[in-house]
ZAMARGU-4260 file (C-alpha; in steps of 0.2 Angstrom, whole numbers, plus 5000, padded with zeros to 4 digits):
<rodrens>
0) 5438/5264/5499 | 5419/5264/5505 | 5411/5282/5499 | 5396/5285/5507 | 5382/5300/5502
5) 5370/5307/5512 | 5358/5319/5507 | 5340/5327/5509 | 5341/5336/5494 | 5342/5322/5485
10) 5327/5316/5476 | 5324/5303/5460 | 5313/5318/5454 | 5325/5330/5459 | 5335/5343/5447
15) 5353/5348/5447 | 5358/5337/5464 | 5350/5322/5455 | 5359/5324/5440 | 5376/5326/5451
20) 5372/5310/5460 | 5367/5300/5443 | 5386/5305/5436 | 5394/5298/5453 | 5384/5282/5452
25) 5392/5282/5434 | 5409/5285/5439 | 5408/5273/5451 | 5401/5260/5441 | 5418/5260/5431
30) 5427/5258/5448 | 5426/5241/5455 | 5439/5245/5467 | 5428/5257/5476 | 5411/5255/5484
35) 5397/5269/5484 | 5381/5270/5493 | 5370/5285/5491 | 5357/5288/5506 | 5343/5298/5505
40) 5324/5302/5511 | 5309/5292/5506 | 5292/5285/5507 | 5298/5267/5513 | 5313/5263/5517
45) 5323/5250/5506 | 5340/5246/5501 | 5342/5244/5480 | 5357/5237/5472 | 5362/5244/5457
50) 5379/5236/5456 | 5390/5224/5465 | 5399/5239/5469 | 5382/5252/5473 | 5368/5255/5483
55) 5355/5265/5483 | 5346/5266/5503 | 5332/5276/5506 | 5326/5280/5523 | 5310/5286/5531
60) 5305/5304/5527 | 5290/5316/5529 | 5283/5323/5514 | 5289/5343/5510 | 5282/5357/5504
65) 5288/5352/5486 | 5282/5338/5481 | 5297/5331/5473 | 5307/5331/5488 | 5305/5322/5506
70) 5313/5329/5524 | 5325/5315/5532 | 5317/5311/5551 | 5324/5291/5551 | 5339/5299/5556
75) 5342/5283/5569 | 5342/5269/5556 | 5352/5279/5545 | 5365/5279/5561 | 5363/5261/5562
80) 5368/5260/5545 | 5384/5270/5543 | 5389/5263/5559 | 5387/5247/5550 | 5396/5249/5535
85) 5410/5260/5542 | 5416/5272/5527 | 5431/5279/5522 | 5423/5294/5517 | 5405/5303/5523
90) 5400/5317/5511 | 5386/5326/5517 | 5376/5335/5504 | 5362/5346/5512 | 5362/5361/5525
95) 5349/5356/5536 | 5349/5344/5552 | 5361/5329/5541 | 5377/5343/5545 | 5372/5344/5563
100) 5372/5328/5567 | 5385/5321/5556 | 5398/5334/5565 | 5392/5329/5582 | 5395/5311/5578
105) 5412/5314/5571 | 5417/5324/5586 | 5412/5310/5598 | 5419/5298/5587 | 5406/5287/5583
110) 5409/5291/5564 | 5428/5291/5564 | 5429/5296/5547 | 5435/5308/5533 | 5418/5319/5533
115) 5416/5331/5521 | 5402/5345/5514 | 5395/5345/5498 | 5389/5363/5498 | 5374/5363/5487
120) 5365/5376/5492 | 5366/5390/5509 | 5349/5390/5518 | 5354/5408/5524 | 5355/5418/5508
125) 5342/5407/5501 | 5328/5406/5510 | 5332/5418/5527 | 5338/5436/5518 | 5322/5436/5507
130) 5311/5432/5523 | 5318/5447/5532 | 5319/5459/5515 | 5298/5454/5513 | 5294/5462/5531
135) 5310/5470/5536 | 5306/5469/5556 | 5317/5467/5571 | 5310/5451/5575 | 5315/5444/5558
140) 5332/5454/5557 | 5336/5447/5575 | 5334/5429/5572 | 5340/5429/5552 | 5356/5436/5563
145) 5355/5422/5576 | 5352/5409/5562 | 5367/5414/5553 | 5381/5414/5566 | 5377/5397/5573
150) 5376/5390/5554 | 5393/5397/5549 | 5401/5393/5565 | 5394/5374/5561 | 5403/5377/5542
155) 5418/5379/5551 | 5419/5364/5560 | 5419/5353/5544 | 5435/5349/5538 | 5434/5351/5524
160) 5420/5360/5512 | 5419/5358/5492 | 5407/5371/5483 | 5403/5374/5463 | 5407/5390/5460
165) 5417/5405/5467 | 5402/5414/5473 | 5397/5401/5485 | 5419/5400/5489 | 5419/5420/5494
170) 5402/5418/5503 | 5409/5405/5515 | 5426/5413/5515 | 5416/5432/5518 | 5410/5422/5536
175) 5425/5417/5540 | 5424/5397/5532 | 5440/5396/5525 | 5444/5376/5523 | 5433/5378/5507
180) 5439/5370/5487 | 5428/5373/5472 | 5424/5358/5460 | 5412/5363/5447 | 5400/5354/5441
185) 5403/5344/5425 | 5396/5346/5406 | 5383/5332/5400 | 5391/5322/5384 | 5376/5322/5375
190) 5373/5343/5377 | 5393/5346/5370 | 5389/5332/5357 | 5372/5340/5350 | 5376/5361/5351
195) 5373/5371/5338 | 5377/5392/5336 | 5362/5399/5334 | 5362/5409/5319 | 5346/5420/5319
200) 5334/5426/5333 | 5321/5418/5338 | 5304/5419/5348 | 5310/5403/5359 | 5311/5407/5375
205) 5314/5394/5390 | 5314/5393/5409 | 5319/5377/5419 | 5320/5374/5434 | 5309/5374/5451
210) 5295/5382/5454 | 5298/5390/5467 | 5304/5408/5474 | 5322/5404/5477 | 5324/5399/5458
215) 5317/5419/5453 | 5302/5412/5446 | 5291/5423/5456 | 5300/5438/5444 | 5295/5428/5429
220) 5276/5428/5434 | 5278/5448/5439 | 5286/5453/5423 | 5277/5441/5412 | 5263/5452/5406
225) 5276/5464/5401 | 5286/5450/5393 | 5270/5443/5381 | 5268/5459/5375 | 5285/5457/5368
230) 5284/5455/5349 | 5294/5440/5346 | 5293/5431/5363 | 5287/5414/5367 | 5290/5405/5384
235) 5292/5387/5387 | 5292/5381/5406 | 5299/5366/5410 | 5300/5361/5430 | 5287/5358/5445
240) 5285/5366/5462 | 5273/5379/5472 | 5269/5390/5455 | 5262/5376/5443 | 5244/5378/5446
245) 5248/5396/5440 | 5256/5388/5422 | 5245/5377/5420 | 5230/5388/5421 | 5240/5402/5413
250) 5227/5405/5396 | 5240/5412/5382 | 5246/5406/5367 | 5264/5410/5370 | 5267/5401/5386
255) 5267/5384/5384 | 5269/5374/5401 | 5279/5357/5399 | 5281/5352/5418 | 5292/5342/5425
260) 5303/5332/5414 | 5316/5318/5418 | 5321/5312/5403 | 5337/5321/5398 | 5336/5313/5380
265) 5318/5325/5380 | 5328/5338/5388 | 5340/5339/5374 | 5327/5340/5361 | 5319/5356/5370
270) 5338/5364/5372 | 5337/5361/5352 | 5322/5369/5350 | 5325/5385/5361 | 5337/5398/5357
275) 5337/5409/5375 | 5336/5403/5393 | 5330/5414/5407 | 5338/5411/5424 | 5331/5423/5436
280) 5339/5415/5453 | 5350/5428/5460 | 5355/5414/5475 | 5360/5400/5464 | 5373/5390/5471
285) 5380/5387/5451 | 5364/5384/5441 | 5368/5368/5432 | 5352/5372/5417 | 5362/5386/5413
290) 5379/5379/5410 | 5369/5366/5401 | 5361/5375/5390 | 5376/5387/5384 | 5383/5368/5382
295) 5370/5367/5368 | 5370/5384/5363 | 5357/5392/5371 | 5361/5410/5373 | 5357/5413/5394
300) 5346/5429/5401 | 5353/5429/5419 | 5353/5436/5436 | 5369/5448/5438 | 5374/5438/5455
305) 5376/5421/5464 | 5381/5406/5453 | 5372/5412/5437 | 5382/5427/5436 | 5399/5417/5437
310) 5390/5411/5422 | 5382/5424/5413 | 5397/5439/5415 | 5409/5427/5405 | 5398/5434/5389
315) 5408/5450/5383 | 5391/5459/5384 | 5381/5449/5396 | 5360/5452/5395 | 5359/5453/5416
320) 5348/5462/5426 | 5349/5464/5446 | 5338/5451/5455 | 5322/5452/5458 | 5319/5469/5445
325) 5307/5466/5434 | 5309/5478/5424 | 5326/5472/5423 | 5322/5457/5415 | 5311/5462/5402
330) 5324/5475/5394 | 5338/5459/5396 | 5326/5450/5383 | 5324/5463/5372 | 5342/5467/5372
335) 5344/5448/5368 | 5332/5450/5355 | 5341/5464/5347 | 5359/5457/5351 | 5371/5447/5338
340) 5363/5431/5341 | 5379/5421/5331 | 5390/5427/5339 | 5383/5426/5358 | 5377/5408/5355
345) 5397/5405/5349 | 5403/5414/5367 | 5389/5402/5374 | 5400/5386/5369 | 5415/5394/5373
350) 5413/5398/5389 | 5404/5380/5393 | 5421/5373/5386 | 5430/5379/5401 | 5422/5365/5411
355) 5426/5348/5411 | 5414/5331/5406 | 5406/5324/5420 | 5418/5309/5421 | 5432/5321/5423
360) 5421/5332/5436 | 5418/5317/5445 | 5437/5312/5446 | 5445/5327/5452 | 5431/5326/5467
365) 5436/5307/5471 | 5455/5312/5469 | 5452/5328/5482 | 5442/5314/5493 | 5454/5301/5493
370) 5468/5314/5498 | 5460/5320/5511 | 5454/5302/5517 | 5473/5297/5516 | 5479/5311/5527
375) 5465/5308/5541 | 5473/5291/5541
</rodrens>
């Protein structure tokens, strides 16, 4: 069968959709029988080979407001090109214009093909509800109102939708989605083979991710004063995005800034080296660094809702706080500090042992895929 990706939210710099995309490519490249091409916005269009079986196209796209990420506007050539090709199976992977005219395609039958969409992230809860609750007026709560109807009411066009994680699943299904399967995200080989238990407490403290509001960041810079004054607390930020000049110019000796960092052989050795991770996001969609990190042990400090709560209540005493509280946060740290750090390090592995290796991951998403493509048939 002829797989075919699309996504603007996929980026060779990216975070948690690159990762995603990298262990397709590898499943994939152990199955000949099936051809994979992965499309996606950048600076010059160009089609890369990376197997006799998988290709890597990139076309035209305007530089964002994040650096690391470009917005899709060749949208005819990438037509052209699906047109060309003809796949079995379309999987659209952001929730921007790609859905819209990916849906309007399959209902004219220009794309007659199993379409599906990968649900990484809902622009509604992420980006629109906070843009109301920061200057709560009618004019904002009207058009957050407008916005949302006519994106769910798209979401129920797809036939079918797959998510990560049971918050996203009763979000969808609270707006009446309902042709919705969760497929969680996999666990990296080398964390599992590399994690330790934590055995004592420890001043190493680490945020990755984005740097950007809707990964909760802004709260770690609003509570960080409070957090330095912490005896035995040291931060370590790993990630890029709108706040870096504020890390970089940050002058303390217990916040070190890393930046971005794609080497995930790098990225295990900083997971060694840490004992806690902070994730603030309260709209995660799953929050791959955090199921990451309890893969290596990592004890995580997280937000008491979306993706990273699916997560973080599995602990038998989780160290939560509500969203966007401050205050919040810096007693979850303290708490940590104070907490059995063995013993939640061990409920850290456990609870990452529920999911399966990437290869695994990836399998049940080609087997739901190829079902669903035999039944369109």
């Amino acid at each position: 069968m002829i797989f075919l990706d699309i996504n603007t939210s996929y980026s060779d710099m990216g975070g948690g959709v690159k990762t995603f995309h990298q262990e397709k490519i590898k499943w994939f490249g152990r199955h000949p029988e099936h051809d994979y091409y992965l499309c996606y916005p950048c600076k010059q269009s160009h089609v890369s080979k990376l197997a006799l079986n998988i290709w890597k196209v990139g076309f035209y796209g305007l530089p964002s407001v994040n650096p690391q990420y470009r917005f899709l506007i060749d949208y005819w050539s990438a037509y052209l090109f699906i047109r060309r090709i003809s796949p079995d199976v379309i999987e659209v992977g952001d929730p921007w214009v790609t859905p819209w005219l990916a849906v309007l395609c399959h209902k004219m039958g220009l794309w007659p093909t199993h379409l599906i969409h990968f649900f990484h992230t809902d622009p509604i809860i992420s980006n629109l509800i906070p843009w109301v609750e920061e200057n709560n007026n009618y004019f904002r709560r009207v058009a957050c109102s407008i916005a949302a109807r006519l994106f769910y009411r798209l979401q129920r066009q797809f036939p079918k939708i797959v998510v990560t994680s049971p918050f996203m699943k009763q979000n969808l299904q609270n707006n009446h989605v309902n042709a919705v399967s969760i497929v969680p995200f996999g666990i990296d080989s080398q964390f599992r083979a590399n994690r330790f238990v934590r055995k004592e407490p420890s001043s190493k403290f680490l945020y990755i991710g984005r740097l950007v509001p809707e990964k909760g960041i802004d709260l770690v810079i609003e509570a960080l004063p409070s957090l330095l004054k912490i005896d035995g607390f040291e931060l370590s930020v790993v990630g890029d995005g709108h706040y870096r000049d504020f890390f970089e110019t940050h002058k303390s000796p217990k916040l070190k800034y890393m930046g971005y960092v794609k080497d995930r052989e790098q990225l295990l050795r900083i997971f060694c080296s840490h004992t806690y991770l902070i994730a603030p996001g309260g709209v995660e969609t799953f929050h791959i660094s955090a199921l990451e990190a309890m893969t290596n042990g990592l004890i995580v400090i997280g937000a008491s809702k979306g993706g990273t709560n699916d997560l973080v209540s599995q602990y038998r005493v989780p160290f939560d706080f509500l969203p966007g509280d401050a205050g919040g946060l810096v007693a979850a740290v303290k708490n940590a500090l104070a907490g059995d750090v063995a013993q939640v390090s061990k409920e850290s592995i456990q609870i990452s042992e529920k999911f399966k290796p990437w290869n695994d991951a990836i399998e049940q998403l080609m087997n739901l895929y190829t079902q669903k493509a035999a039944k369109a048939v």
